[in-house]
C-alpha positions as YAML, in Angstrom:
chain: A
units: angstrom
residues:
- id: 1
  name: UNK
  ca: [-9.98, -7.36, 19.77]
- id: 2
  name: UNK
  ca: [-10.90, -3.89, 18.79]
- id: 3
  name: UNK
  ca: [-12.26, -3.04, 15.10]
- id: 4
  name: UNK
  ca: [-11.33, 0.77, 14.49]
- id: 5
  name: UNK
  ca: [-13.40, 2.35, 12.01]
- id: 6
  name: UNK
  ca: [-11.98, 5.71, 10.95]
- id: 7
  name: UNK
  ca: [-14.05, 8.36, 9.11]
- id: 8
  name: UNK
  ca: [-12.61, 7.38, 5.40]
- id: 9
  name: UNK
  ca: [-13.69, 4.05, 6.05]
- id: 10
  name: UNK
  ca: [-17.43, 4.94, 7.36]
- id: 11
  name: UNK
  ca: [-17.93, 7.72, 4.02]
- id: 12
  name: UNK
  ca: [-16.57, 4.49, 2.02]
- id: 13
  name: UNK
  ca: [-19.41, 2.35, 3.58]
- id: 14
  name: UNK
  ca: [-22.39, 4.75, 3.29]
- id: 15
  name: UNK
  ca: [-21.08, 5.54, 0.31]
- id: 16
  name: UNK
  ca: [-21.60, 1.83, -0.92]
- id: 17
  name: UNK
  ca: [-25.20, 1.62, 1.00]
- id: 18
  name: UNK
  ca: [-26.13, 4.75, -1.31]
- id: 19
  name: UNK
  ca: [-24.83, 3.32, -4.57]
- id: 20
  name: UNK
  ca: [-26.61, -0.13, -3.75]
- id: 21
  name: UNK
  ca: [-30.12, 1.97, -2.93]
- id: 22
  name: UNK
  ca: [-29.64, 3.96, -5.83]
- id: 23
  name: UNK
  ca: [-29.14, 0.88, -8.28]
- id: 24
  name: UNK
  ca: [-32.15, -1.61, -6.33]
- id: 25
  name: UNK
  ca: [-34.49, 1.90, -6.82]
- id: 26
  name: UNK
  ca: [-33.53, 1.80, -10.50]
- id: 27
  name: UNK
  ca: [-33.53, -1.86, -10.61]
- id: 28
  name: UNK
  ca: [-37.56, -2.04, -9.12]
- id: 29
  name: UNK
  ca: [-38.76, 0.58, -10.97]
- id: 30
  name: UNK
  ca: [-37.78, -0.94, -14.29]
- id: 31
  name: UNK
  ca: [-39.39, -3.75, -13.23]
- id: 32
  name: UNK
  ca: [-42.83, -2.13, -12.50]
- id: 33
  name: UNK
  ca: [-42.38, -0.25, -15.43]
- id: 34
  name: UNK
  ca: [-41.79, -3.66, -17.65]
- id: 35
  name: UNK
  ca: [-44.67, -5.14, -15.45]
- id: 36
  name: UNK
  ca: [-46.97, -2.09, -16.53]
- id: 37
  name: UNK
  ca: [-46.01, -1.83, -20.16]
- id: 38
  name: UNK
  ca: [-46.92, -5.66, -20.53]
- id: 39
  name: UNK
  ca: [-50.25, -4.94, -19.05]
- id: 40
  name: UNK
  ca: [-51.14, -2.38, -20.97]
- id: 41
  name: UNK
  ca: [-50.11, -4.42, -24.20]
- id: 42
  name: UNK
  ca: [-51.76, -6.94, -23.65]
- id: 43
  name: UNK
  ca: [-54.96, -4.56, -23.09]
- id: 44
  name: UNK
  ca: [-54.06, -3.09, -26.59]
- id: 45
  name: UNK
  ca: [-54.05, -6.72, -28.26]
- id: 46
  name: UNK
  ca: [-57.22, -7.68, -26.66]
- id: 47
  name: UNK
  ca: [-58.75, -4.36, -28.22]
- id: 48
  name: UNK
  ca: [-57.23, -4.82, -31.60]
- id: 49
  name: UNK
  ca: [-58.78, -8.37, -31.42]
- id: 50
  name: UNK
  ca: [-61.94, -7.03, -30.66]
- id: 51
  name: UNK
  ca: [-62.01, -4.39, -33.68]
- id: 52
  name: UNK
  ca: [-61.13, -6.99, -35.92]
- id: 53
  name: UNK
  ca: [-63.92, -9.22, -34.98]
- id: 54
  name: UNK
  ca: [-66.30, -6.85, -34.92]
- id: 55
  name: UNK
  ca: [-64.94, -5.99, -38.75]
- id: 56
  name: UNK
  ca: [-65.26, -9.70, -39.42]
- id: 57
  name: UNK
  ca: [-68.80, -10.42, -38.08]
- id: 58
  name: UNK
  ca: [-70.07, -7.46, -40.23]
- id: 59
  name: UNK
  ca: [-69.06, -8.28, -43.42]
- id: 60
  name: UNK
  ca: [-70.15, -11.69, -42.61]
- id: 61
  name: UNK
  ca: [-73.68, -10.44, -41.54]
- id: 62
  name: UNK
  ca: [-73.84, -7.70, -45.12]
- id: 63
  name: UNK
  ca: [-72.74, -10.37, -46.69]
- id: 64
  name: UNK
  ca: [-75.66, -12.84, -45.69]
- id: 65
  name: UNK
  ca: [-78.19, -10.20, -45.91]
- id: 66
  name: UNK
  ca: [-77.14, -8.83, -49.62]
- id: 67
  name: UNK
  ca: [-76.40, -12.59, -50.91]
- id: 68
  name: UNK
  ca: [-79.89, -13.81, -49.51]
- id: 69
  name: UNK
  ca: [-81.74, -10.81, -51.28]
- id: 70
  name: UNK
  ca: [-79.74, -11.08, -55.05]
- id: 71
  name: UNK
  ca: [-82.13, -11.70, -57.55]
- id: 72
  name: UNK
  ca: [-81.73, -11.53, -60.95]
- id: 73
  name: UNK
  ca: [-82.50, -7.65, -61.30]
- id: 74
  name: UNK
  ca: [-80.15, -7.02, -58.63]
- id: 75
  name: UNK
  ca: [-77.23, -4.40, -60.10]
- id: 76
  name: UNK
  ca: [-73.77, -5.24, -61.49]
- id: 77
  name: UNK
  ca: [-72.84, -3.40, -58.14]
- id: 78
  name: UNK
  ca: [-74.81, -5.78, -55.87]
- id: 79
  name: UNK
  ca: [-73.19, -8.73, -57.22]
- id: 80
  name: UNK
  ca: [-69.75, -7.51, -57.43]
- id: 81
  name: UNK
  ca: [-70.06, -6.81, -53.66]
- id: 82
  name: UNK
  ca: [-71.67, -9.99, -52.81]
- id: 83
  name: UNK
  ca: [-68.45, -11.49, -54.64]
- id: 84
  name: UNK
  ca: [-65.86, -9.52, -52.81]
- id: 85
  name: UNK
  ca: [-67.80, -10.28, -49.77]
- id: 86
  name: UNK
  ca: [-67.78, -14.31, -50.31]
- id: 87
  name: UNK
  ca: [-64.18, -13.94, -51.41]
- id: 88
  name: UNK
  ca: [-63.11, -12.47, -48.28]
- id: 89
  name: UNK
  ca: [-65.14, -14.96, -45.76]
- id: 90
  name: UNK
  ca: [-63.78, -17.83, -48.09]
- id: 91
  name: UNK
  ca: [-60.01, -16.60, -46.64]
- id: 92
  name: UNK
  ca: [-60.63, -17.02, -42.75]
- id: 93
  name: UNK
  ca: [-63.68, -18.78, -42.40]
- id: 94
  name: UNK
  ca: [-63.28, -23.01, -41.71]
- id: 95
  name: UNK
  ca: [-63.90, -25.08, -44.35]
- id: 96
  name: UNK
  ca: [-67.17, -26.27, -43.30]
- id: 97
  name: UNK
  ca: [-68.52, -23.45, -41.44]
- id: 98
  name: UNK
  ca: [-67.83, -21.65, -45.42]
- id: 99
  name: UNK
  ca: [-69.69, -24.55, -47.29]
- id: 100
  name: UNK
  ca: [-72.43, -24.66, -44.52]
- id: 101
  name: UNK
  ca: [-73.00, -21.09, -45.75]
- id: 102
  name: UNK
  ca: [-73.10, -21.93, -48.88]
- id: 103
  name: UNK
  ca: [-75.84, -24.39, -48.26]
- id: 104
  name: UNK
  ca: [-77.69, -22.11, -46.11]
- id: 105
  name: UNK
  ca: [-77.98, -19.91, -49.11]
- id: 106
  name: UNK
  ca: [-78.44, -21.80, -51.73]
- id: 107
  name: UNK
  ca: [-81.01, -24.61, -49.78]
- id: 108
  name: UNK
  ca: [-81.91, -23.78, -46.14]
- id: 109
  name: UNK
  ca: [-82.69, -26.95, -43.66]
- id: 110
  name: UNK
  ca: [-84.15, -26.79, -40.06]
- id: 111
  name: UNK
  ca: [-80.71, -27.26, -39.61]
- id: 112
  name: UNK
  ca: [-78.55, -25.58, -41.72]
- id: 113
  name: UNK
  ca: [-80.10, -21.94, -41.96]
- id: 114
  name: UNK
  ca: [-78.52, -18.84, -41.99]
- id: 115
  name: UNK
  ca: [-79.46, -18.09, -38.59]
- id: 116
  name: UNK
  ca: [-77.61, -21.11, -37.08]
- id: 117
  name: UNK
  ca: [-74.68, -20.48, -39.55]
- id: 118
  name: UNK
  ca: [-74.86, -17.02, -38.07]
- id: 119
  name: UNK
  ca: [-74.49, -18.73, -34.73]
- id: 120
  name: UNK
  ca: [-71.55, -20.39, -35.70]
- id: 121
  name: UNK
  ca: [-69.76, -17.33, -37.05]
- id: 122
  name: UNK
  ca: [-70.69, -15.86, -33.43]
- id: 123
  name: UNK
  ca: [-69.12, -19.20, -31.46]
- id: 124
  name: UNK
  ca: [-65.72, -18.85, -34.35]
- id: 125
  name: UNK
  ca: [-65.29, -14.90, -33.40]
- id: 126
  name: UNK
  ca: [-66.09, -14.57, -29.76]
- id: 127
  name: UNK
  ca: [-63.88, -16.13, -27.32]
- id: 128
  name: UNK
  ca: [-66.76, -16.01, -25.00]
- id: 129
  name: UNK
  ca: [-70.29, -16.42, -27.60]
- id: 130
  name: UNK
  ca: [-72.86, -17.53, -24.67]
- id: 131
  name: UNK
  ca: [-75.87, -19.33, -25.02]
- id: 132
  name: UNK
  ca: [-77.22, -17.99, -27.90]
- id: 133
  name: UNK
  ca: [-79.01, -19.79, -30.25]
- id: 134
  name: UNK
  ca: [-80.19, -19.90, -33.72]
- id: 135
  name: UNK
  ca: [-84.36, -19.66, -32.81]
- id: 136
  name: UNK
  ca: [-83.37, -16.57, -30.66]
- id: 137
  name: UNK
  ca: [-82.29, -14.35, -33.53]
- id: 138
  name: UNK
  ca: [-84.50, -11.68, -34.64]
- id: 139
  name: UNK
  ca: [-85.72, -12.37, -37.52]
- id: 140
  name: UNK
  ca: [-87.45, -9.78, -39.63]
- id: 141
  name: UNK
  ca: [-89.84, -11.20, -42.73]
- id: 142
  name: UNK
  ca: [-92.27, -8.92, -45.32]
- id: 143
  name: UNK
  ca: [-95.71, -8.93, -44.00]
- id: 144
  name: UNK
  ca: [-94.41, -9.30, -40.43]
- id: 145
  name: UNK
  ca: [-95.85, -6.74, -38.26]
- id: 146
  name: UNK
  ca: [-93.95, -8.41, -35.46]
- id: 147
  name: UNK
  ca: [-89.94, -9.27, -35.57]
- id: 148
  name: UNK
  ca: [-89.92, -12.90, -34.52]
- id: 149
  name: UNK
  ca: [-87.16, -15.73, -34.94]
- id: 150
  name: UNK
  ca: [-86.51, -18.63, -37.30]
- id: 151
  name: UNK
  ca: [-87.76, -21.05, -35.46]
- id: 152
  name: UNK
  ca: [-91.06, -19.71, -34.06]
...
């Protein structure tokens, strides 16, 4: 048995090859595409996380360092800050990390401090906080030529 193949039918076949190349190429490179775009998404998340726990830790930190300094001859401004400040850590922070805070503030323990509440807003915000802990914080007290931590 012979198989004929005339010219018509050969264009036809190529013809087909080429439009199945063509479609595969467009096929793969929307599919690196998609595979890149992801990437770089998720990249952006991870950054947008990052800025907004940097925001976070820093009013959590001016908020520990105003509040522990209000006295009664602060200003109207001070304390109006100091609210806004509490306010806004009373919205994401955990229940108890918020009241152990509190406590740090208003009666400090060996081991409730601000320092080790400090340390606990580090482990809530970072998804990686390390090793760090409380009586490694600098530390800086009046009449302290040195900068030293809580618990030395």
């Amino acid at each position: 048995m012979q198989i004929i193949v005339t010219l018509t039918d050969a264009l036809f076949v190529l013809t087909g090859i080429g439009v199945i190349q063509f479609l595969l190429g467009l096929w793969i490179k929307a599919r690196i595409e998609s595979s890149i775009k992801s990437e770089y998404d998720k990249l952006l998340e991870d950054y947008r996380f990052d800025l907004r726990t940097r925001e976070q830790a820093a009013k959590a930190a001016e908020y520990i360092a105003l509040a522990r300094n209000l006295k009664l001859t602060s200003t109207e401004a001070d304390y109006c800050r100091a609210n806004q400040l509490a306010w806004e850590l009373a919205l994401w922070l955990p229940d108890d990390l918020y009241r152990n805070l509190g406590k740090a503030l208003a009666s400090p323990s060996p081991d409730n401090n601000i320092l080790s509440v400090l340390i606990e807003i580090r482990k809530l915000l970072l998804k990686t906080p390390g090793t760090l802990n409380d009586t490694e914080v600098i530390h800086h007290a009046q009449n302290v030529r040195a900068i030293r931590s809580l618990g030395s």
